[in-house]
C-alpha positions as CSV (number, residue, x, y, z in Angstrom):
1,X,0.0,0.0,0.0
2,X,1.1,3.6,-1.0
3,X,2.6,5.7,1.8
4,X,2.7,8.7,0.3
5,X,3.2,11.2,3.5
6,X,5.6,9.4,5.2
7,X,3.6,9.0,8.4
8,X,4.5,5.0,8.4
9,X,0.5,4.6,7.6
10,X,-0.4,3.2,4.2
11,X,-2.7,6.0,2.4
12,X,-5.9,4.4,0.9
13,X,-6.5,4.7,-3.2
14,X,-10.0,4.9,-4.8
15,X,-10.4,2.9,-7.5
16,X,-13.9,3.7,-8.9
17,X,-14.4,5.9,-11.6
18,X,-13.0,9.3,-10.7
19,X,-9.2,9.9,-12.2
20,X,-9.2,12.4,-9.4
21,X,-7.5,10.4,-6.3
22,X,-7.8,12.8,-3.0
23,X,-6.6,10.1,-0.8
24,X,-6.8,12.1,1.7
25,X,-10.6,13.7,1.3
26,X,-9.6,17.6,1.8
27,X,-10.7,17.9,-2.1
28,X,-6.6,19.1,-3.0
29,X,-4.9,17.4,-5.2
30,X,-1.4,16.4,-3.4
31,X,2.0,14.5,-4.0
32,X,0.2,11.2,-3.9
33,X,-2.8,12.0,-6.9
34,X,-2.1,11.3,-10.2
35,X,0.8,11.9,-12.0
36,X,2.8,11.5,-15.5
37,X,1.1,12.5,-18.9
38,X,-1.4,10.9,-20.9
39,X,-1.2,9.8,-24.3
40,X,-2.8,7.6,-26.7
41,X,-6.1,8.3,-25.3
42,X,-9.0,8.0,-25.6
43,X,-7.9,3.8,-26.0
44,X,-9.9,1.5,-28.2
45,X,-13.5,1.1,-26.1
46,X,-13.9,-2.3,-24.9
47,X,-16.8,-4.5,-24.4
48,X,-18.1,-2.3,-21.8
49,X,-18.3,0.2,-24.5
50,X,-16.0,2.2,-22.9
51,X,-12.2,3.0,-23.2
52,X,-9.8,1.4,-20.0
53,X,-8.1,4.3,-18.7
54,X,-4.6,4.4,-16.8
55,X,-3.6,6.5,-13.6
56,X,-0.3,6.7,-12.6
57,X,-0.6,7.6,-8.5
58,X,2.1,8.5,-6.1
59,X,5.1,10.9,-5.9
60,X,7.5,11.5,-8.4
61,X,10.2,12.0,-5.9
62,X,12.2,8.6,-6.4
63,X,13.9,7.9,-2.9
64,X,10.1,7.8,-1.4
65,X,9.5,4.9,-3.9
66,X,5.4,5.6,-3.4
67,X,4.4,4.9,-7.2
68,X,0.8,2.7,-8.0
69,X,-0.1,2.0,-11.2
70,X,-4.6,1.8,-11.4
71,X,-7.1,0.9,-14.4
72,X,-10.2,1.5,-14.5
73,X,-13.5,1.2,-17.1
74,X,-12.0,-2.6,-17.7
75,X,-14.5,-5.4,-18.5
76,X,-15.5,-7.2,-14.9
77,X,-13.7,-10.0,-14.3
78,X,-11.1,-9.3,-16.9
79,X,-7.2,-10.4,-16.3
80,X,-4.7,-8.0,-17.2
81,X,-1.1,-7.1,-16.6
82,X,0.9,-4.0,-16.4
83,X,3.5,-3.2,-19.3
84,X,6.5,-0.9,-19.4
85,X,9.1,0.7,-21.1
86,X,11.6,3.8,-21.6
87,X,10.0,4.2,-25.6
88,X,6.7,5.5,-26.3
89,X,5.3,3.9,-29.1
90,X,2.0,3.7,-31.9
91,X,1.2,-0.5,-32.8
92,X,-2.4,-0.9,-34.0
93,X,-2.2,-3.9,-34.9
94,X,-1.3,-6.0,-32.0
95,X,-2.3,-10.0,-33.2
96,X,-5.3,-10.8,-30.9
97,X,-6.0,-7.9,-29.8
98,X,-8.0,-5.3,-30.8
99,X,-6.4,-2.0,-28.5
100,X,-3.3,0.2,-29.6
101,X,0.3,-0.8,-27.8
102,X,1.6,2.5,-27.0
103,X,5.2,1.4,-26.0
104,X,8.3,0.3,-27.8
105,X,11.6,-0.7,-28.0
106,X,12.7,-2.6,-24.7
107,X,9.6,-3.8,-23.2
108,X,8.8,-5.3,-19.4
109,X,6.3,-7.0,-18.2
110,X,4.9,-6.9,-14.2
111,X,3.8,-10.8,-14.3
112,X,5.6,-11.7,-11.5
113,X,4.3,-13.3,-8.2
114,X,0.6,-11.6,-7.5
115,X,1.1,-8.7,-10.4
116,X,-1.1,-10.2,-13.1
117,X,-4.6,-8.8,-11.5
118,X,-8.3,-9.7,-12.2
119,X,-10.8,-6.3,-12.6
120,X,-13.1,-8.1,-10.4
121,X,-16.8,-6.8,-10.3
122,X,-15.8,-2.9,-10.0
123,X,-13.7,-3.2,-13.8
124,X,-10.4,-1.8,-11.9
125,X,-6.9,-3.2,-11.5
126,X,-4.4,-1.3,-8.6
127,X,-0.7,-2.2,-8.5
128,X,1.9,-1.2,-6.4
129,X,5.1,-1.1,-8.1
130,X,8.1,-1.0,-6.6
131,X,11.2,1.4,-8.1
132,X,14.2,-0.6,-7.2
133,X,12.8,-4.4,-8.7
134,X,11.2,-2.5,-12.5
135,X,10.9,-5.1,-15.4
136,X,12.6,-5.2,-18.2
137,X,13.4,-8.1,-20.8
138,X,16.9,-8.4,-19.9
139,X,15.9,-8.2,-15.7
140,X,15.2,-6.2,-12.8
141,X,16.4,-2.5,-13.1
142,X,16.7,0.1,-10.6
143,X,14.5,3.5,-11.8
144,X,17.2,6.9,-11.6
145,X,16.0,10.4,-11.2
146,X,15.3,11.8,-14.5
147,X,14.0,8.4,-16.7
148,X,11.1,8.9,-18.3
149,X,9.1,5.6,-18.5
150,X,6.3,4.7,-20.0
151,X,3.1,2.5,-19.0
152,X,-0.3,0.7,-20.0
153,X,-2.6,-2.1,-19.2
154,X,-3.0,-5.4,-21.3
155,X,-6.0,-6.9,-20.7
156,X,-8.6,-10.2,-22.3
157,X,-11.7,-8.8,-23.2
158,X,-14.6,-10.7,-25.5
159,X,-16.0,-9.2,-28.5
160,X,-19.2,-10.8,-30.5
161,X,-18.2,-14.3,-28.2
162,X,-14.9,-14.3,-29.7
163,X,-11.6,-13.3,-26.8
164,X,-9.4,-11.0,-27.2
165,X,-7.3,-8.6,-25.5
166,X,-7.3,-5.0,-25.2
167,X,-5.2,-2.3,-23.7
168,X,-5.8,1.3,-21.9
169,X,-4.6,4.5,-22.6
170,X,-0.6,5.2,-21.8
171,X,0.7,7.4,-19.1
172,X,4.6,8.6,-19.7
């Protein structure tokens, strides 16, 4: 769980439907709301009819290592994993699947222990991701001040009957 003050007590996130995280309810939008850009957005809608959107949540201040990764407007029930990379990217045509991949180049993938995440009934996916242990093909890496990396959700959807997979928008 996200710590974003530094009191030593984990700061609760809101998944449902509002991009706008005030974790802590004074209606301000502080260190530990969203953060990072948007791009490719709106995503390809999904069976819900609507796109999956991507907040990054936390504090860009490295050290505090207080970074969560959340989806939301995702198909209920629908498994999905976290991608990664230092390259922003355009692929439409992704086999099986009928979203936009908004990354390139290197890469990672959070499927390790507990980081490939159903939507369960709400259609949202949180993630805590840790600085120091970040995926890439080639390993773990260490995030430095100053990298600029890149993220979106891969998920299965269904269309007409028929799976598939699908992914959100991309937050740099």
């Amino acid at each position: 769980e996200l710590d974003c003050d530094g009191d030593g007590v984990p700061d609760p996130c809101q998944l449902a439907g509002d991009p706008a995280f005030d974790l802590n309810g004074n209606g301000i939008f502080d260190s530990c709301e969203s953060i990072g850009s948007t791009y490719c957005s709106p995503a390809v809608s999904n069976s819900t009819g609507e796109a999956g959107v991507l907040t990054v949540i936390g504090n860009e201040v490295i050290f505090l290592n207080t970074v969560a990764l959340t989806a939301r407007a995702l198909p209920a029930h629908s498994f999905g994993f976290f991608v990664t990379s230092q390259t922003s990217g355009f692929n439409p045509n992704v086999p099986n699947s009928q979203g936009t991949l908004c990354l390139e180049g290197s890469v990672g993938r959070f499927v390790g222990p507990g980081q490939i995440k159903s939507s369960g009934v709400a259609g949202g996916i949180l993630l805590d991701i840790d600085l120091n242990t970040h995926p890439t093909p080639t390993g773990l890496v260490t995030i430095q001040p100053g990298e600029t990396w890149n993220y979106q959700l891969w998920y299965r959807d269904a269309i007409g009957g028929q799976t598939t997979s699908n992914f959100t928008d991309a937050v740099a």
